[in-house]
TIPA-670959 format. One record per residue: residue number from 1; residue in one letter; x, y, z of N, C-alpha, C, O in turn. Coordinates in pm, whole numbers. Layout:
REM residues N
pos,code,n_px,n_py,n_pz,ca_px,ca_py,ca_pz,c_px,c_py,c_pz,o_px,o_py,o_pz
NUM,a,X,Y,Z,X,Y,Z,X,Y,Z,X,Y,Z
...
REM end
This chain:
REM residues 162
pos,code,n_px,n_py,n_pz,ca_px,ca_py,ca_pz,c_px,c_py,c_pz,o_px,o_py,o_pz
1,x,-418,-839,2376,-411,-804,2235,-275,-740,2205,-244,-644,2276
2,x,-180,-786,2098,-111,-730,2098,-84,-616,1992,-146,-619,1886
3,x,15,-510,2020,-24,-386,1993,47,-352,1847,160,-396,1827
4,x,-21,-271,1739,30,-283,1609,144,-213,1599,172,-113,1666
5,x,224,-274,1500,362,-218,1494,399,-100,1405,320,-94,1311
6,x,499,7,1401,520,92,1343,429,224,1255,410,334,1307
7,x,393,198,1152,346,306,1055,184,274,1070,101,358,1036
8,x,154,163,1116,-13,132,1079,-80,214,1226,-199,239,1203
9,x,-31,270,1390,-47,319,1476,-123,466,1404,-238,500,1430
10,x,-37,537,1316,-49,671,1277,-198,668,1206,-258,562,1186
11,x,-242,776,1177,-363,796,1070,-320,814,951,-212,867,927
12,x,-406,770,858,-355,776,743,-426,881,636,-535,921,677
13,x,-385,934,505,-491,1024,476,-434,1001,343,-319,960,326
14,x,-527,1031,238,-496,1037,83,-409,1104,32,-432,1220,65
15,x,-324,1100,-28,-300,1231,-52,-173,1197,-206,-58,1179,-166
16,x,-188,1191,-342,-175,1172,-411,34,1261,-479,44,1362,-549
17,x,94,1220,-452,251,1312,-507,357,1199,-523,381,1092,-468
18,x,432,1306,-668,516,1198,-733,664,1175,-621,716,1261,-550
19,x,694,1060,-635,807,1052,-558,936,957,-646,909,912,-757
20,x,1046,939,-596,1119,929,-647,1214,822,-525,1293,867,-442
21,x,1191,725,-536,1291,584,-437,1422,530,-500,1426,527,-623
22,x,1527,488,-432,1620,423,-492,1704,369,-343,1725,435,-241
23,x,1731,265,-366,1833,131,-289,1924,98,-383,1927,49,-495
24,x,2021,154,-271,2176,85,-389,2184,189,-483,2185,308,-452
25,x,2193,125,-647,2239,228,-750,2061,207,-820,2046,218,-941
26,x,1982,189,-761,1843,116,-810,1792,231,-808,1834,279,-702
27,x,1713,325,-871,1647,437,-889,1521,426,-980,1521,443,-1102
28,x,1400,393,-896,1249,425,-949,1140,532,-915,1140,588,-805
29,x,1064,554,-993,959,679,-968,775,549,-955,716,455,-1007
30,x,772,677,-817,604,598,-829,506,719,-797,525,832,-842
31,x,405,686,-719,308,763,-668,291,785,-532,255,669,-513
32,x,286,834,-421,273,848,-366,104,869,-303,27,965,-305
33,x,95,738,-254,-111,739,-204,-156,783,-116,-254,857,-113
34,x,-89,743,-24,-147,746,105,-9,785,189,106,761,152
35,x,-61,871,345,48,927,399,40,887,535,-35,791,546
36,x,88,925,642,124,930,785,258,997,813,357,1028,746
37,x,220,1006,944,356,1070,969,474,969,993,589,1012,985
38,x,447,816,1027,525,775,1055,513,643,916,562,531,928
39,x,461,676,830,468,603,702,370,615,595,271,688,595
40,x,421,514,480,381,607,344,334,463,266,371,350,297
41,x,243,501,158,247,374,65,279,426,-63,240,538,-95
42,x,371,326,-170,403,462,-288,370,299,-342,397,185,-306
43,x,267,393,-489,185,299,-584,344,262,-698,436,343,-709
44,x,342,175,-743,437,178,-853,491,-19,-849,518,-88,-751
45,x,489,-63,-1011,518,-186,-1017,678,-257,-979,712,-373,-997
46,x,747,-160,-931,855,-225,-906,917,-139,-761,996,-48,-734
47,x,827,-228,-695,835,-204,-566,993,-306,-492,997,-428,-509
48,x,1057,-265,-450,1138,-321,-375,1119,-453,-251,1010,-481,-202
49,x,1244,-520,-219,1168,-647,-110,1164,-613,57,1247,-531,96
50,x,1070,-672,156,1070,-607,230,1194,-621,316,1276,-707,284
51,x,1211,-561,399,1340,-535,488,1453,-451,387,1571,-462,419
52,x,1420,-372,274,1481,-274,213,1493,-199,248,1385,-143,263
53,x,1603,-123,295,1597,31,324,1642,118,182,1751,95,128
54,x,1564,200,140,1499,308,83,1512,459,101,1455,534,180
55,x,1607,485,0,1587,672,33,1453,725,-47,1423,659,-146
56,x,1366,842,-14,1257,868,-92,1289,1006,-75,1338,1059,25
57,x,1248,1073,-209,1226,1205,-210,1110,1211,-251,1084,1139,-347
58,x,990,1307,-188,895,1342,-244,900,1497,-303,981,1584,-272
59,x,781,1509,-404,785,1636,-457,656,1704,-418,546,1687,-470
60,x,690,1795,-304,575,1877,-236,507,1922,-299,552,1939,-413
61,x,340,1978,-273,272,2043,-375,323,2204,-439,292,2273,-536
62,x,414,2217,-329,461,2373,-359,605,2347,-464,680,2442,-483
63,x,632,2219,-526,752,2220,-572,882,2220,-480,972,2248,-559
64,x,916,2209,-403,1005,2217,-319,971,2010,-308,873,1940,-332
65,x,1134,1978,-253,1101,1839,-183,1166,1781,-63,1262,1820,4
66,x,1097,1689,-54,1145,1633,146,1197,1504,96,1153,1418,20
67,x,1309,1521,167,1393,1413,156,1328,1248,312,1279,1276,422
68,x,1340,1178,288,1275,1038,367,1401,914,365,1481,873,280
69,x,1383,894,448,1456,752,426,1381,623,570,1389,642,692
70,x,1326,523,512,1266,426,536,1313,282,530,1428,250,502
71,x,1210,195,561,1224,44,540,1093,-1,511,984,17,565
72,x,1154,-101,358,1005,-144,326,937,-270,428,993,-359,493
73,x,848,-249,417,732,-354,523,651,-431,421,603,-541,450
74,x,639,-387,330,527,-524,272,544,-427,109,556,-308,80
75,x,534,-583,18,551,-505,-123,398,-603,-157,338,-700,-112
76,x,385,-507,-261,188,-593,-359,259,-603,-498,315,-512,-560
77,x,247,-697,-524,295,-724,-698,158,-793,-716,140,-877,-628
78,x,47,-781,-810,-43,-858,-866,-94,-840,-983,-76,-723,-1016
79,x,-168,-918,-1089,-182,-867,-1158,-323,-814,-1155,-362,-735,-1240
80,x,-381,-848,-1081,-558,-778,-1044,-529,-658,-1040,-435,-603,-984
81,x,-647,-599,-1124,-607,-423,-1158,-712,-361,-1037,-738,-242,-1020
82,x,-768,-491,-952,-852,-397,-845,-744,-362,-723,-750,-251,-669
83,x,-662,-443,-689,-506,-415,-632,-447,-317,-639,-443,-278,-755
84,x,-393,-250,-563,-321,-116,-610,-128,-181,-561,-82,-184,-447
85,x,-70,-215,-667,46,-263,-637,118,-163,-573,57,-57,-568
86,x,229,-162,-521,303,-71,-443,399,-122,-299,429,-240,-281
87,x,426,-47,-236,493,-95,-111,471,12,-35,461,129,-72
88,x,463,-45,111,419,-10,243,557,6,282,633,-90,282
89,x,600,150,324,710,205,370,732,292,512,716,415,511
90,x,764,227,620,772,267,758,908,378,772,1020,330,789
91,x,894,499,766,972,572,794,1065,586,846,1022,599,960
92,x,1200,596,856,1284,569,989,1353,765,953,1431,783,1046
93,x,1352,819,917,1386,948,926,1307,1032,786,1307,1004,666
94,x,1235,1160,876,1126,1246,832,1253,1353,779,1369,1314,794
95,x,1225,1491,715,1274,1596,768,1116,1673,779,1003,1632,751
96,x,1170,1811,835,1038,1884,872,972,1958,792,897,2043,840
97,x,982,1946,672,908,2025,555,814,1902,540,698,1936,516
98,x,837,1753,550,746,1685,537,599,1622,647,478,1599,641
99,x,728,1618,752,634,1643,916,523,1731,889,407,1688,891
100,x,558,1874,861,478,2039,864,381,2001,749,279,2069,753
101,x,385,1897,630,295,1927,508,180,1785,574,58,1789,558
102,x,241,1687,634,109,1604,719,25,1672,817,-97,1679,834
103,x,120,1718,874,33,1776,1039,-61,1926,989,-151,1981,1053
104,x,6,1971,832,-103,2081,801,-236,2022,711,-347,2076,703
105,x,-192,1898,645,-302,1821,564,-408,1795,632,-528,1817,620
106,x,-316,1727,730,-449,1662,867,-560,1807,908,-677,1839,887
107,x,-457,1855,969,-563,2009,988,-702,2076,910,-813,2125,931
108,x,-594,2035,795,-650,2153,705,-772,2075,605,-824,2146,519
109,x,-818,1926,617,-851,1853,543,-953,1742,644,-1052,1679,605
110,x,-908,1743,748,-1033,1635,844,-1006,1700,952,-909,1772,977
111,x,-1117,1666,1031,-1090,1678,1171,-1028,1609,1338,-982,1640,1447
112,x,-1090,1446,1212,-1008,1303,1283,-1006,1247,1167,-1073,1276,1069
113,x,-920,1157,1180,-901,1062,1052,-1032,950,1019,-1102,897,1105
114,x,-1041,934,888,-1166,844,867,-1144,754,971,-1038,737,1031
115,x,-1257,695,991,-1273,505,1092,-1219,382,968,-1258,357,854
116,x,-1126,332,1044,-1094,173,940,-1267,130,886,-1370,145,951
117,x,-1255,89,788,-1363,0,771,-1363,-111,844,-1267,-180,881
118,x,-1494,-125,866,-1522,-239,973,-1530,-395,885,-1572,-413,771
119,x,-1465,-514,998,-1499,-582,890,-1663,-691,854,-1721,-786,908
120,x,-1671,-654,801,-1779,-730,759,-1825,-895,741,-1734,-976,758
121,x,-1930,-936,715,-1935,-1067,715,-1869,-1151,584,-1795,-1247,603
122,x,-1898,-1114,479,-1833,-1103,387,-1731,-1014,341,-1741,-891,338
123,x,-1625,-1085,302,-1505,-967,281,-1495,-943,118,-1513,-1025,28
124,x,-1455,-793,111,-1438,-751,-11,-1354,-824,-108,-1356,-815,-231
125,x,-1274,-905,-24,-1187,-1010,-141,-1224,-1101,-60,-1280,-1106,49
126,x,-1145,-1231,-200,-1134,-1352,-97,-1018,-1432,-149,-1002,-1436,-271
127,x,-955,-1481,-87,-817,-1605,-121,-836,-1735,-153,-833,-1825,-69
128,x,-863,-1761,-321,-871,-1848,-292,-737,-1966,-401,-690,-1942,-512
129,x,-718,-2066,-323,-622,-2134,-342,-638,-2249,-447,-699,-2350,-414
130,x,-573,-2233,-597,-568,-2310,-701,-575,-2445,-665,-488,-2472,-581
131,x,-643,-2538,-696,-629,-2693,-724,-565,-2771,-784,-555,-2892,-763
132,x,-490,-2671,-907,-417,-2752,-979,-245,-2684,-978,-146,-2746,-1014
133,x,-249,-2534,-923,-88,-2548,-972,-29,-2479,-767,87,-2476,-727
134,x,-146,-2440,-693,-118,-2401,-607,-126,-2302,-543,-147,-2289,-422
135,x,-103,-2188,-664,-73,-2014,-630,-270,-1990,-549,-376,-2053,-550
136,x,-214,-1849,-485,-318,-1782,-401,-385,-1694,-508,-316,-1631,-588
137,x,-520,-1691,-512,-587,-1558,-615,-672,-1474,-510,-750,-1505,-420
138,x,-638,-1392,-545,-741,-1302,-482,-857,-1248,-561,-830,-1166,-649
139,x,-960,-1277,-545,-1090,-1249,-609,-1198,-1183,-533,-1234,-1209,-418
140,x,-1242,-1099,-610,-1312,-956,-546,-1433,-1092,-513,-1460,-1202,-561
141,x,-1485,-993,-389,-1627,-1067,-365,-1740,-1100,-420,-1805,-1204,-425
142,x,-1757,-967,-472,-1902,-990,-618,-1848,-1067,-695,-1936,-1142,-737
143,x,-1749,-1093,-740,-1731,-1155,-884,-1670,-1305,-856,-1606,-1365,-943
144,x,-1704,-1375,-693,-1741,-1523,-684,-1800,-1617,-791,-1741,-1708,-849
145,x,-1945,-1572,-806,-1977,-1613,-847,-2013,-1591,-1042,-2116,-1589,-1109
146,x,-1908,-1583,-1063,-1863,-1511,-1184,-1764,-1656,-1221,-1699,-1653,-1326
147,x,-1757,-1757,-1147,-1682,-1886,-1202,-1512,-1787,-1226,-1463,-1765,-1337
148,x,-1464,-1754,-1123,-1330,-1700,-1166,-1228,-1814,-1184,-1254,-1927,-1143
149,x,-1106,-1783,-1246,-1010,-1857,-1289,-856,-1859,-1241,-793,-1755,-1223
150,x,-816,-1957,-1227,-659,-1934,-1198,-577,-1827,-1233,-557,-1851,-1352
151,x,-509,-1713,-1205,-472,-1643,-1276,-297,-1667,-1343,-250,-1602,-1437
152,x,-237,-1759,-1278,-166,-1882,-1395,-195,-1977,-1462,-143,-2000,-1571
153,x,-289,-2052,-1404,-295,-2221,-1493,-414,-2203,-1572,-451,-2282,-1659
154,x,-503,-2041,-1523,-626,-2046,-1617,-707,-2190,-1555,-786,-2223,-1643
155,x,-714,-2265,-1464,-811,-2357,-1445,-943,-2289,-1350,-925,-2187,-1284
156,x,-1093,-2370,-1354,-1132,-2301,-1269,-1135,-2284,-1154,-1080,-2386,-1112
157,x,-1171,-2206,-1042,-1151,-2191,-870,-1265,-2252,-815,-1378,-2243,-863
158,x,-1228,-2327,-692,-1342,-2395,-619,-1372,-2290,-526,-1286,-2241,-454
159,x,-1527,-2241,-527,-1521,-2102,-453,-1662,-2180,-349,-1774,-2220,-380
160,x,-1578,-2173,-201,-1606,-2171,-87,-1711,-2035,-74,-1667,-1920,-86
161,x,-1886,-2073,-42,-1958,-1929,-26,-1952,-1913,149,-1923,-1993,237
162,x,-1978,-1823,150,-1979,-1796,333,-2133,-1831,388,-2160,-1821,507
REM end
């Protein structure tokens, strides 16, 4: 089996703060969701492409902020509002005000990190692939059988049940 790469190794934990990214002269604000020590996901529609490197400042809960600088790994542009758009950002330099505010979250907030969800027989989404113009949809599982639709060509989806 081979072994997962970079930021997905770490635990991850909720943890909701505004941040502030920019590449180049490019300067955007998002959210900050989810954390690790060795990476971050920041919610926001204009996520950068991957293999970007990225300076991030976050704004600590105490007001004070930690400076980051990363590489993006995977960006979500969709328009499904069950999606949380954003980009998956693998850390390549921490400083220690931000190190000290994970390793005290973790502490101070779980004891081990939740368990991945397991996967199931049915998956919470599903991919399914237009007939008429091509593109991939992702469609929540309950709402299969809801006759969903292309979310460009508007035609309907041939939905494969398990």
């Amino acid at each position: 089996m081979q072994r997962q790469r970079g930021y997905q190794r770490f635990p991850r934990y909720t943890k909701r703060l505004e941040v502030t990214f920019s590449s180049g002269n490019l300067s955007c604000k998002g959210i900050l969701s989810n954390i690790s020590e060795n990476g971050i996901f920041i919610r926001t529609s204009r996520g950068f492409a991957p293999d970007t490197t990225v300076d991030i400042e976050v704004m600590m809960p105490d007001g004070s902020i930690s400076h980051l600088k990363g590489i993006v790994k995977r960006t979500v542009k969709t328009p499904l509002t069950a999606v949380k758009n954003g980009m998956g950002v693998e850390l390549t330099q921490k400083d220690e005000l931000f190190l000290k505010f994970v390793r005290s979250y973790r502490e101070g907030h779980e004891t081990e990190p939740a368990p991945e969800k397991e996967k199931s027989a049915s998956p919470e989404f599903q991919i399914i692939i237009c007939s008429g113009c091509g593109v991939k949809n992702k469609v929540l599982a309950n709402k299969l059988s809801f006759r969903p639709k292309c979310g460009k060509c508007g035609i309907s989806l041939f939905v494969k049940m398990p």
